[in-house]
N, C-alpha and C positions, 0 to 999 in steps of 0.2 A: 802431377801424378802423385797418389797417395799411396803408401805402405799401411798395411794393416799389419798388426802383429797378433798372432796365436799365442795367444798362453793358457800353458797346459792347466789342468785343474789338478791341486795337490791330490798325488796319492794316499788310500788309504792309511800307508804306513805313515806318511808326512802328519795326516791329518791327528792319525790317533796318539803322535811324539807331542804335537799341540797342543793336546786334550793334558795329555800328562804333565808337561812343562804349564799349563795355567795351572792346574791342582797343585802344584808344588809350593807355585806361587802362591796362592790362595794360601794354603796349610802354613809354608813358612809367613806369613802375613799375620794367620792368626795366630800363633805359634807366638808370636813377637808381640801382640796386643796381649794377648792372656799373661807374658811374662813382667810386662811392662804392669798391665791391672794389678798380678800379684804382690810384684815389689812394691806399688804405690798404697796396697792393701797391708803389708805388711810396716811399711813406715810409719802411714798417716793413720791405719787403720785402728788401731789403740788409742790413740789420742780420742777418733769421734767416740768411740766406746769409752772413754771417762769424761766426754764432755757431755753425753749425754747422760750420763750416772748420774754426775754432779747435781744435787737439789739445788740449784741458788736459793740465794734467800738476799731482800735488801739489808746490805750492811755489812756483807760478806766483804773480805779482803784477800785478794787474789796476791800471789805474788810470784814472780817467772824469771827465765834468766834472759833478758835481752838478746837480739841480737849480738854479736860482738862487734864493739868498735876499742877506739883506743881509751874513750871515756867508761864504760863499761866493764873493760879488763882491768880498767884503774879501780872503778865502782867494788869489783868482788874482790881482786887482789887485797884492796887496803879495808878490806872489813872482814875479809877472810868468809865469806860467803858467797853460794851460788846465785841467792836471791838479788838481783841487781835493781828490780822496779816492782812496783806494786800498784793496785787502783783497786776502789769499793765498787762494791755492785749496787744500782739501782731497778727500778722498774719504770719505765719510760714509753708514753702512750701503749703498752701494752707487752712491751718488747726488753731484754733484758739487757741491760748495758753496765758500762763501768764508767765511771768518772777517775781520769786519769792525768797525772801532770806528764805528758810524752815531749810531742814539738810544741805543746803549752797545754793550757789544762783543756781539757777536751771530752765531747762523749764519746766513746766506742763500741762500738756491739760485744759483749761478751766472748762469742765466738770468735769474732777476731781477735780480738785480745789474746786468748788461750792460745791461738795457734799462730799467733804471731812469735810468740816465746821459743828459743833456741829447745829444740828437740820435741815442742808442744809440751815440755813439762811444767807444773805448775801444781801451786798449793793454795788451799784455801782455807781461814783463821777467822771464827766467828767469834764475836763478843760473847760473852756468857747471859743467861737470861737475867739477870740483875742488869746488866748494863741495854739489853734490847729496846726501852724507852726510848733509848738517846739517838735511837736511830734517823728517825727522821727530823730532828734537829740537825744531826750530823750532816744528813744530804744535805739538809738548806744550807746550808754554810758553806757545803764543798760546791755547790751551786754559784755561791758568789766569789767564785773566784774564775770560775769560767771565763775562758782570754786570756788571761793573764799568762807573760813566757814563761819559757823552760826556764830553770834557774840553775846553770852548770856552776855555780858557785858555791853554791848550799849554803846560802844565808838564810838566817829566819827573819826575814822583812815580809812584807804580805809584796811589794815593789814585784818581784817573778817566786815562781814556786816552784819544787821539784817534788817527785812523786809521794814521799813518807811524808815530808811538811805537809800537803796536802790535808793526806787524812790524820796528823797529827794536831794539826790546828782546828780541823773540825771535831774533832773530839774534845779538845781543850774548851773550846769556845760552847758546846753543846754541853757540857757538860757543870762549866763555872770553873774552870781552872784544871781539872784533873788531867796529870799526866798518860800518854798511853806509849809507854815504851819510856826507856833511860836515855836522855840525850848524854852525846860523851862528845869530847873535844878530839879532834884532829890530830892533838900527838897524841893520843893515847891508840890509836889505829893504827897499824903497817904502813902508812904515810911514806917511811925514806925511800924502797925502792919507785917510788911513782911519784919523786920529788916533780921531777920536771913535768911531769904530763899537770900534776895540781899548777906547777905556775904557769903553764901554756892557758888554761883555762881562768887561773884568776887572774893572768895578766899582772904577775907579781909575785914577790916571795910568798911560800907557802903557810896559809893564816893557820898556824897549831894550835893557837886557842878559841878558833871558830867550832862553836856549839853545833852539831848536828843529830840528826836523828836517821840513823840507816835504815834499812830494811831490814838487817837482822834482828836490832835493836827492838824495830817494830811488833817483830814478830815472836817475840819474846815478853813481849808484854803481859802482863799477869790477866785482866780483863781478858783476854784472848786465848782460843782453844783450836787447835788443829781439827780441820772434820772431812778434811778429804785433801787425797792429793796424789797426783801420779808425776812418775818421776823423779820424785822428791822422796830418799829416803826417808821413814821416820826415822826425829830428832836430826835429821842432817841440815847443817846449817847453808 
């Protein structure tokens, strides 16, 4: 024997609490996309607005404050600047990149670059037109090193490279020996608070008469002229 069961058809008040309760949903839905757009509009949204200003040009030199790690906090701590990595700009089958010493030297799309940088802030330092020749010497050079690892030691051996060595030696060598930036020694930098992190990385006591060349340093360089930059105070180091 079978049971059928009756069931009522909702009332129109039931129907029309339904109608209301979906619009609510709906409204707080988009309610919460629109706020969520905004905020992402108001974070990220400045950054595409200066990265789309920015004229590249090859030979530009980008410089951003990394992600933070414990190398990094060492990197701006003991040079007393925001600027923690840097990479030149090329032009590459058609598309704009950067040649950068990161997880080793590498290409990168521009774009990621910029917005890989803590806050998407970033500056960028063109050679003066007396030095524009040396340009594309400079790429070929920063070409051959391509592969080559990161160098968390900051030696100047061609052996691993870090980001300023990079385009420091492609300048020197494009150029026939000239300097771009003051290299300085190790004690002469904020070194003691970050004693231990430099021997965690050199695997030994900390070398104060190893020669390096920073980011600040770099960018300080007299060949070189600020021509844009968001984020980055001017003159702020």
């Amino acid at each position: 024997m079978s049971i059928s069961v009756l069931q009522k058809a909702p009332t129109p008040d039931k129907q029309n609490r339904r109608r209301r309760e979906r619009r609510m949903v709906a409204v707080t839905l988009g309610l919460s996309l629109l706020a969520v757009g905004a905020i992402a509009a108001w974070v990220v949204g400045p950054a595409y607005l200066a990265y789309w200003n920015y004229e590249p040009r090859e030979g530009d030199i980008l410089f951003h404050s990394s992600p933070r790690t414990r190398l990094v906090n060492a990197i701006e701590k003991v040079t007393g600047s925001r600027k923690s990595h840097c990479a030149i700009v090329a032009r590459l089958d058609g598309d704009w990149v950067v040649y950068e010493a990161y997880r080793g030297v590498e290409v990168t799309p521009l774009k990621e670059f910029i917005f890989r940088g803590r806050d998407q802030a970033f500056a960028v330092y063109r050679l003066n037109e007396p030095q524009q020749p040396h340009v594309p010497a400079m790429l070929a050079h920063v070409h051959e090193f391509l592969g080559r690892p990161y160098d968390a030691r900051y030696r100047l051996d061609d052996e691993k490279i870090y980001c300023t060595e990079l385009i420091y030696k492609a300048y020197q060598r494009a150029t026939g020996g000239e300097s771009l930036g003051q290299l300085v020694r190790l004690r002469d930098l904020n070194w003691q608070p970050y004693e231990e992190t430099i021997e965690h990385f050199e695997g030994g006591p900390a070398p104060l008469d190893r020669e390096i060349i920073t980011p600040d340093n770099l960018a300080e360089a007299e060949p070189l002229r600020l021509i844009y930059s968001h984020r980055f105070s001017v003159g702020e180091r």
